[in-house]
C-alpha positions as CSV (number, residue, x, y, z in Angstrom):
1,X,0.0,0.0,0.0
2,X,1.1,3.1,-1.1
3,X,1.2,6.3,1.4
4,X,-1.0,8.5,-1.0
5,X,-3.7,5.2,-0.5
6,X,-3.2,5.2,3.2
7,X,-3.7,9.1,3.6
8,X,-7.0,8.4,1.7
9,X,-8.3,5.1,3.2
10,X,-7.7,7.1,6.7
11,X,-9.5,10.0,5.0
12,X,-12.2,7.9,3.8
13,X,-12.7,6.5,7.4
14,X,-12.9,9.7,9.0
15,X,-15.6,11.2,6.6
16,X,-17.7,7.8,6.9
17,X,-17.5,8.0,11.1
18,X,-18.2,11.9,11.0
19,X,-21.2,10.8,8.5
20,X,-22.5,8.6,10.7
21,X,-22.0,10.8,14.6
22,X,-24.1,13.5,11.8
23,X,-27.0,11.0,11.3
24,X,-27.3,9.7,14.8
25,X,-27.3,13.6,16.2
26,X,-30.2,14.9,14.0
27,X,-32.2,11.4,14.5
28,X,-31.8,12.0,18.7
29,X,-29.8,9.2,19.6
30,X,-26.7,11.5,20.7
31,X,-26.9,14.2,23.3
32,X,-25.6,15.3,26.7
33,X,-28.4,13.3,28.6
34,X,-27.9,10.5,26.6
35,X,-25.8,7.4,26.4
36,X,-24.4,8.6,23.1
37,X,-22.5,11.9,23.5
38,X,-19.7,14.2,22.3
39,X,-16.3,15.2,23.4
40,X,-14.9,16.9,21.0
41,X,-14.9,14.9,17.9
42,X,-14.7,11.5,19.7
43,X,-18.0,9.7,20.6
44,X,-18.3,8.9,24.2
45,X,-20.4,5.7,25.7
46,X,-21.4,6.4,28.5
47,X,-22.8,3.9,31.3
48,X,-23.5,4.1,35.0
49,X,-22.2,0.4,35.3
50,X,-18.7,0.1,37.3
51,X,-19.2,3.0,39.7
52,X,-20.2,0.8,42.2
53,X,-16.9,-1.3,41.5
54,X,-15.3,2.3,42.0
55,X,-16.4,2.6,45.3
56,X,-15.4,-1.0,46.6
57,X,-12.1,-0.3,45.7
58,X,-11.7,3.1,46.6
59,X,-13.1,2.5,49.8
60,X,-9.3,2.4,51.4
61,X,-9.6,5.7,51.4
62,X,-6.0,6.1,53.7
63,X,-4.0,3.4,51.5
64,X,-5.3,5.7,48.0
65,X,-4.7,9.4,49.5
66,X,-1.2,8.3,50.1
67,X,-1.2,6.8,46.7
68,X,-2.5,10.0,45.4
69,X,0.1,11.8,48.0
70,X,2.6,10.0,45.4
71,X,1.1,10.6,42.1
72,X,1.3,14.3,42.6
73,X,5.2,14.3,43.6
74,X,5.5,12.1,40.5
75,X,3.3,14.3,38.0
76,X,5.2,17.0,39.1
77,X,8.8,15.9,38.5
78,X,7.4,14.4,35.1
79,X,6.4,17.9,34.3
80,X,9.9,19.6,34.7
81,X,11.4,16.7,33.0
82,X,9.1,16.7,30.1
83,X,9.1,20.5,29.5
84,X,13.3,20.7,30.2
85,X,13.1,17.7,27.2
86,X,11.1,20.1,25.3
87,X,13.0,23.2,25.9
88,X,16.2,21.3,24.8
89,X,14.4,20.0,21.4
90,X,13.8,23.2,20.6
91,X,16.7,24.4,21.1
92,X,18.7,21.6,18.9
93,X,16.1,22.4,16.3
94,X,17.7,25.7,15.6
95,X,21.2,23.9,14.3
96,X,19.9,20.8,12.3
97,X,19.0,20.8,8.4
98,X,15.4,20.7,6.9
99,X,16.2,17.6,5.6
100,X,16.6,16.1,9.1
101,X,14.0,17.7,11.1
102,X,11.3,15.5,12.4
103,X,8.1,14.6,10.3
104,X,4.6,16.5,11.2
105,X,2.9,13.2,12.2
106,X,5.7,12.9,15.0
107,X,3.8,15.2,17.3
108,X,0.8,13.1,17.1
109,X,1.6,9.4,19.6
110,X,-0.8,8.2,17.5
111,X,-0.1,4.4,16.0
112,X,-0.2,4.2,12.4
113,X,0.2,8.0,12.5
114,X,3.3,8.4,14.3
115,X,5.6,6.7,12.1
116,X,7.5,5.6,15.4
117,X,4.7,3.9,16.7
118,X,4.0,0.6,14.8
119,X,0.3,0.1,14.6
120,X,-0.9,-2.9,15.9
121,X,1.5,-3.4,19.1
122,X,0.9,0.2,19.7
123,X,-3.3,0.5,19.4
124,X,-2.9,-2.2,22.1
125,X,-0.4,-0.6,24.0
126,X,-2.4,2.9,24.4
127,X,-5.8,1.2,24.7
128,X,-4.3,-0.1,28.0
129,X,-2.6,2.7,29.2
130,X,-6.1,5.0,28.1
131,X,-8.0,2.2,30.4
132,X,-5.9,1.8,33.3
133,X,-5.6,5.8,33.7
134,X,-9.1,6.2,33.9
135,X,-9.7,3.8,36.3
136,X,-7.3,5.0,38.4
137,X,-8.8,8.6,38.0
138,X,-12.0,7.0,39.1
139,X,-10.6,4.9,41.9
140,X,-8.9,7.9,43.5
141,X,-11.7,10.5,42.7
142,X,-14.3,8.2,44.8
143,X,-11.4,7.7,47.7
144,X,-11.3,11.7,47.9
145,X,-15.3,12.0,48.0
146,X,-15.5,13.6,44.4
147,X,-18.8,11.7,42.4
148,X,-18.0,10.0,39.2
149,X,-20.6,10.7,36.8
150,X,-20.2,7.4,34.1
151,X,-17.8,4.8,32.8
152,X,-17.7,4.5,29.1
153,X,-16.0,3.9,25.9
154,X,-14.3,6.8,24.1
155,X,-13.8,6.3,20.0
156,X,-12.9,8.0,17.2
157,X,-12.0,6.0,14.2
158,X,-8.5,4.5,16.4
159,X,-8.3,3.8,18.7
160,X,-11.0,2.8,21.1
161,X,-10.1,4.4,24.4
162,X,-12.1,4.3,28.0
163,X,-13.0,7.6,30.3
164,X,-14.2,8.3,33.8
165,X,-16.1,11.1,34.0
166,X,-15.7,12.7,37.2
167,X,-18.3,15.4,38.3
168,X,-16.9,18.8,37.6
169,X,-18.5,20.6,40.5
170,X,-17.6,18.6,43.2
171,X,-14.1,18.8,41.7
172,X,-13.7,22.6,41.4
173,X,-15.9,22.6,45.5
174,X,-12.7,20.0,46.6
175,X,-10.0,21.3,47.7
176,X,-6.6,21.7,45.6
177,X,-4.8,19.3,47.7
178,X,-7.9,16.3,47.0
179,X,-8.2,17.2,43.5
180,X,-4.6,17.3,42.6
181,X,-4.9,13.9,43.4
182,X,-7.8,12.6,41.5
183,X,-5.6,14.8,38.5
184,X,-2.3,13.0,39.1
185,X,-3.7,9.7,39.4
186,X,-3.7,9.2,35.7
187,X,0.1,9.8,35.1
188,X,0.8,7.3,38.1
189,X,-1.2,4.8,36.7
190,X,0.8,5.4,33.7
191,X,4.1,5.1,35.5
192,X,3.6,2.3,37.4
193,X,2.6,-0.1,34.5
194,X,5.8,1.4,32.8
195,X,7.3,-0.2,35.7
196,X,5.7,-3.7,35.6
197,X,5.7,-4.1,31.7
198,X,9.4,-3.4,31.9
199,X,10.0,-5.2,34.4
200,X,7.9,-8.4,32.6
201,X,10.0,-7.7,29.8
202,X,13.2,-7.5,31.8
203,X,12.9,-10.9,33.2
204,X,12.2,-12.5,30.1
205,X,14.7,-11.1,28.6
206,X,17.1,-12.4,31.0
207,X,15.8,-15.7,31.1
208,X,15.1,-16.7,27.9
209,X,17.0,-14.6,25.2
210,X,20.4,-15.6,24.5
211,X,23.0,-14.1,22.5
212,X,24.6,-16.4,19.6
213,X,28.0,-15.0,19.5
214,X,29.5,-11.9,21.8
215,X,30.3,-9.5,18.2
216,X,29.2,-7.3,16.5
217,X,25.9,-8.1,14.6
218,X,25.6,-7.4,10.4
219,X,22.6,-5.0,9.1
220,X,23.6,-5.5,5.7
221,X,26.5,-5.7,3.4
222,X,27.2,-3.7,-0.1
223,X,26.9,-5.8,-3.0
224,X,30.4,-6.7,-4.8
225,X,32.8,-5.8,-1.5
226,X,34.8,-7.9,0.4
227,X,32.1,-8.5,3.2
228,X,29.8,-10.4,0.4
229,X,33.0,-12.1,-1.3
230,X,33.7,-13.7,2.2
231,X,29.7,-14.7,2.4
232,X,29.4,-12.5,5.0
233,X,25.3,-11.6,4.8
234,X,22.7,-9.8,7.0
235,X,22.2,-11.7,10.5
236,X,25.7,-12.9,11.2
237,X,27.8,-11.7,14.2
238,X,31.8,-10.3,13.2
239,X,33.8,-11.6,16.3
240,X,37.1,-10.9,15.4
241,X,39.5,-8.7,12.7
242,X,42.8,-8.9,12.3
243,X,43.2,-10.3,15.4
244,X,41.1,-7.7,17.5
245,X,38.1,-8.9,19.3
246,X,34.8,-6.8,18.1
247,X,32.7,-6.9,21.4
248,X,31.6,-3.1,20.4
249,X,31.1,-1.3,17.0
250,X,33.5,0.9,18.5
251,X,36.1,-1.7,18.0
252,X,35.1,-3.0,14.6
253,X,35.1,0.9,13.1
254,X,38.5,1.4,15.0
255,X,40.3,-1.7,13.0
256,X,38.9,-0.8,9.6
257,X,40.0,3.2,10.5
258,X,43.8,1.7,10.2
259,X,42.9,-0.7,7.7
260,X,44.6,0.4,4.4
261,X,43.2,-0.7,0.9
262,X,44.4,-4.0,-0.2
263,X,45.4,-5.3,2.8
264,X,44.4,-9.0,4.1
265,X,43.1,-9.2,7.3
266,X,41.6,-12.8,9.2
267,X,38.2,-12.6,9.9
268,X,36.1,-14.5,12.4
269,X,32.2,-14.3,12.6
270,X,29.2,-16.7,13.1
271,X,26.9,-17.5,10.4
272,X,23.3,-17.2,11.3
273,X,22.4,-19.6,8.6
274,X,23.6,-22.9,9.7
275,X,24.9,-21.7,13.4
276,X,28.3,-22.4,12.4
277,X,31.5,-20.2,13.9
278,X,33.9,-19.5,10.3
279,X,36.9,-18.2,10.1
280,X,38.1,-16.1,6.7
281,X,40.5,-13.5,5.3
282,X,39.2,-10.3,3.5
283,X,41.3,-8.6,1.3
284,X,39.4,-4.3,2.1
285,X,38.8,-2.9,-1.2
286,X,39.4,0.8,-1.8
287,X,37.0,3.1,-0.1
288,X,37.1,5.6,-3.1
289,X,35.5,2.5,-5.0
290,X,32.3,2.8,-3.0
291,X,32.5,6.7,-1.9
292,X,33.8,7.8,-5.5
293,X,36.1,10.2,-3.6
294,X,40.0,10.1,-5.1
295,X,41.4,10.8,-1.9
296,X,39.9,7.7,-0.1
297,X,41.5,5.3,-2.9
298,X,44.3,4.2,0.4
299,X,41.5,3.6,3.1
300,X,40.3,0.3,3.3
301,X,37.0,-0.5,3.1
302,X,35.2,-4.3,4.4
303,X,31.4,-2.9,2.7
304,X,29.7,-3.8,5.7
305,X,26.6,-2.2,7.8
306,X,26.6,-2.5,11.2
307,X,23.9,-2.6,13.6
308,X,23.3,0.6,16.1
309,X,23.5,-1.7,19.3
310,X,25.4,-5.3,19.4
311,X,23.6,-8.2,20.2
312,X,24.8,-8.0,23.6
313,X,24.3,-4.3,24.0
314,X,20.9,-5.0,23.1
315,X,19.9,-7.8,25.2
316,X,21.6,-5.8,27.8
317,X,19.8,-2.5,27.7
318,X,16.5,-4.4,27.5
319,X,17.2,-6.4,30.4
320,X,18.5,-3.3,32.5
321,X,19.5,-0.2,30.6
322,X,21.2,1.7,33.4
323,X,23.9,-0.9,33.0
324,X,25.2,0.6,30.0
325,X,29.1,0.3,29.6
326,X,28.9,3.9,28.1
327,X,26.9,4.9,31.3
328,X,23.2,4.9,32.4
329,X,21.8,8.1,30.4
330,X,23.4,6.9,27.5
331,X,21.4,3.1,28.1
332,X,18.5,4.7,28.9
333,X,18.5,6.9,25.8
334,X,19.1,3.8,23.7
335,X,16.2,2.0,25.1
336,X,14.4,4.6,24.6
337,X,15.2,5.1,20.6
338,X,15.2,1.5,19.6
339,X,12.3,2.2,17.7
340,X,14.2,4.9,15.4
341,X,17.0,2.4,15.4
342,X,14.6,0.0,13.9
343,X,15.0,-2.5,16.7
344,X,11.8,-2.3,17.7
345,X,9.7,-3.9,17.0
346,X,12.5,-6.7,16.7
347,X,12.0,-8.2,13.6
348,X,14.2,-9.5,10.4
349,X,17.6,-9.6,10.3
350,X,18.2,-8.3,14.0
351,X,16.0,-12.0,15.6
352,X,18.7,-13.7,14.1
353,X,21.4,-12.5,16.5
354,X,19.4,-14.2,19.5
355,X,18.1,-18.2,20.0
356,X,15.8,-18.8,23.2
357,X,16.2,-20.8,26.4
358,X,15.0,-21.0,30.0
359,X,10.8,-20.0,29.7
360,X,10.2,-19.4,26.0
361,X,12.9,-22.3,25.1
362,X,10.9,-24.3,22.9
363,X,8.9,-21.6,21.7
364,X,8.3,-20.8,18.0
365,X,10.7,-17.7,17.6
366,X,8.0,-15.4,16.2
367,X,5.5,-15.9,18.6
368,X,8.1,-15.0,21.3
369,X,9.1,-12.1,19.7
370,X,5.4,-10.8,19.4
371,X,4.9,-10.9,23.3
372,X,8.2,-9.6,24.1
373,X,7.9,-6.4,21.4
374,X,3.9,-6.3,23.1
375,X,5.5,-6.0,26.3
376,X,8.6,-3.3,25.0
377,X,5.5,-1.2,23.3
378,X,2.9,-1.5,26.6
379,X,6.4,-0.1,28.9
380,X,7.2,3.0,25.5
381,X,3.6,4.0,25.7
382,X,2.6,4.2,29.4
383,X,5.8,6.2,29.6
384,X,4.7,8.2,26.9
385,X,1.5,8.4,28.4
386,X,2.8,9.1,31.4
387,X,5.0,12.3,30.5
388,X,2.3,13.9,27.7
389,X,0.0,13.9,30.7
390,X,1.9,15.7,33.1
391,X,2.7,18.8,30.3
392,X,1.2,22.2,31.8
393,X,-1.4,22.1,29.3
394,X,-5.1,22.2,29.4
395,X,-7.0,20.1,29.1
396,X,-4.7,17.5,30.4
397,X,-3.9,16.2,33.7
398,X,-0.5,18.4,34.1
399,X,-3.0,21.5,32.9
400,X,-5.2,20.6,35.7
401,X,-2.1,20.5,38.3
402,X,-0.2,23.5,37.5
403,X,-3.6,25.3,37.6
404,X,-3.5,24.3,41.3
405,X,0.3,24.6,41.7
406,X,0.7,28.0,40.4
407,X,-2.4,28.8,43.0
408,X,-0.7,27.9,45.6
409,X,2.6,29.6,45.3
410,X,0.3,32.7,44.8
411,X,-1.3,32.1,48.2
412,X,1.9,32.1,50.0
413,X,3.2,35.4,48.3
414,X,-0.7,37.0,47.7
415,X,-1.9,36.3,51.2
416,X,-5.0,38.9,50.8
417,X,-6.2,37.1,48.0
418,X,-9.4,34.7,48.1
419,X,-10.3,31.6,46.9
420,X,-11.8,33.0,44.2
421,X,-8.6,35.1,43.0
422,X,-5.9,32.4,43.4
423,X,-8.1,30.5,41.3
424,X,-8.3,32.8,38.5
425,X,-4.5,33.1,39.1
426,X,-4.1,29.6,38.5
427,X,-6.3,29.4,35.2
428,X,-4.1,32.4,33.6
429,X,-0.8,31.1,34.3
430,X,-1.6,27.9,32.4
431,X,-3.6,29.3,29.8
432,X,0.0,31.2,29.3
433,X,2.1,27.5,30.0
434,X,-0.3,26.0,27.5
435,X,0.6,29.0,24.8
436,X,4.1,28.0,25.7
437,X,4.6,24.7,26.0
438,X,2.0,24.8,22.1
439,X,4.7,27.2,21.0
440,X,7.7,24.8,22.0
441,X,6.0,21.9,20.2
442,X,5.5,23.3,17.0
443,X,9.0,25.2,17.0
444,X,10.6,21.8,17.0
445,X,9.2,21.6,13.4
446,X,9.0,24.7,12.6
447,X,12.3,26.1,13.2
448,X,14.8,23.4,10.8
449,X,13.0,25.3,8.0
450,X,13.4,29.0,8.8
């Protein structure tokens, strides 16, 4: 499928569900006191089945205010982080070409969309994440007193998503303190299934997925170079050159740097195709016979694509990224971008670094790799959840909260002011943060092109 036929089948599905929300709202069958309603241009179903589950669980009313107690310290160290990440892309923005700043659709975390987000693994992934951080807006709302008016089904076109809607006057009648935690409650839920999924994916990682050789692993190889003449292919693991152990792409790049053309070096690596450990010599060709550039004609060159992480590396940093032999920012940074390194979803050539053992031994290879890159996506997207949330922007949770936070600093510097001033305090310093942090977004797209 083409992308112009993608744009218009996803075209075509959003004039046939607008077409259909039209028909049901001048028959009657959509409307604020009804079942069917609107929020925004997504149709909400609403139901008064679940509250009562609601209050069962939020019944420990102690146990969930110090949960909530949590969620707010959380939300609000999310939000520096998230708008400090923000400030920083925009500021890289102003130094990198148009030709390498980030697509439109990137702003959107929507699968299929986003061209990050792969769409099946990722639909599942945010309907989960959409779910749980409703229900844990309800749970907490009904801990603090606040009513829950429904349960129900948000949708438009993808992907179906869930909502509790919590009763707006009781909310704004709480005070900040009780309804900062019904707010944060969303980007903890978020959090803390980052946690778990990760921590799922950790253990299976470490228990089941093992490395076939300790090198570093083969993306691809240029046709007619020695890499292909020494049936080096896509899959296999390089060992060993000229003696040197290649345990990082660090150390393969470094050999071929002194490397000079025409010279034979021995070559170790395993071959994914029959599991075999072979042993060669390459003769590296002239580099200015690939790069066309006469002053490269003494460099050598092998004609051989290496992947971003090795296999090690990679099993490592989704085991436990912190661990990172080039430090813990730098593993957390490549867990995070495995999905712009196109190892994730893991899928072709890069499966064939890894066999399984322990739990999943026996297991056929792509079925294990469909729950493990199910868990990777349901950890990316709670976290992504997680942060969006928490921005200072109405109408989302971190709107909500730096509404309140900004009235409280007031009331410790204003202490003449009402209720009623601090709160329209609060309202105009987001309505500026949400100008801002809008601003800061589009810049980051804007600006490679100015």
């Amino acid at each position: 499928m083409t992308a112009v036929n993608g744009w218009l089948i996803a075209l075509l599905a959003v004039v046939a569900y607008f077409v259909v929300v039209v028909a049901l709202y001048r028959t009657g069958r959509i409307g604020p006191d009804r079942a069917l309603s609107l929020f925004g241009p997504a149709l909400m179903l609403k139901t008064q089945r679940g509250k009562a589950f609601l209050d069962r669980i939020g019944r420990f009313r102690g146990f969930w205010t110090k949960v909530g107690d949590i969620g707010i310290a959380l939300a609000a160290i999310a939000m520096v982080v998230i708008v400090a990440l923000l400030v920083l892309d925009a500021i890289v923005a102003t130094s990198i070409s148009p030709s390498a700043a980030p697509p439109p659709q990137e702003a959107l975390g929507l699968p299929g969309i986003n061209p990050i987000i792969p769409l099946g693994y990722g639909i599942v992934a945010l309907v989960v994440g959409v779910v749980l951080h409703e229900l844990m807006h309800g749970i907490i709302a009904r801990s603090q007193k606040i009513g829950v008016k429904s349960l129900g089904v948000l949708w438009f076109i993808v992907p179906i998503g869930a909502f509790v809607e919590q009763d707006d006057a009781e909310m704004m009648k709480a005070p900040r303190r009780k309804r900062d935690r019904v707010a944060a409650a969303g980007v903890l839920a978020n959090f803390a299934l980052t946690v778990v999924f990760f921590l799922l994916l950790a253990s299976l990682v470490s228990t089941s997925v093992q490395v076939n050789a300790n090198g570093v692993g083969v993306a691809g190889v240029v046709d007619g170079f020695p890499a292909q003449n020494a049936s080096l292919t896509a899959g296999d693991i390089i060992t060993s050159l000229n003696g040197t152990p290649t345990t990082t792409t660090g150390s393969l790049l470094d050999v071929l740097s002194h490397g000079r053309a025409g010279q034979t070096m021995p070559m170790t690596f395993y071959r994914a195709s029959d599991g075999a450990t072979v042993s060669t010599n390459v003769t590296l060709a002239p580099l200015s016979s690939y790069t066309g550039v006469a002053s490269d004609s003494q460099k050598g060159f092998l004609g051989v694509a290496p992947e971003f992480l090795t296999p090690t590396e990679l099993r490592g940093t989704l085991i436990w990224p912190t661990s990172s032999s080039r430090g813990p920012l730098f593993g957390l940074v490549d867990w995070l971008v495995l999905p712009l390194a196109g190892l994730e979803p893991m899928q072709g050539t890069p499966v064939q670094f890894f066999h399984f053992s322990g739990p999943l031994a026996g297991t056929d290879p792509g079925t294990a790799w469909i729950l493990l890159n199910l868990l990777y996506w349901l950890a990316w997207m709670n976290l992504l959840l997680g942060l969006s949330n928490a921005l200072p922007l109405y109408p989302l949770d971190g709107g909500l909260l730096f509404r309140d936070f900004s009235a409280s600093i007031a009331s410790r510097f204003r202490r003449g002011w009402d209720d009623a001033r601090l709160e329209r305090f609060g309202g105009r310093a987001t309505a500026v943060s949400s100008l801002v942090v809008l601003g800061l977004l589009i810049w980051q797209f804007v600006a490679p092109h100015l």
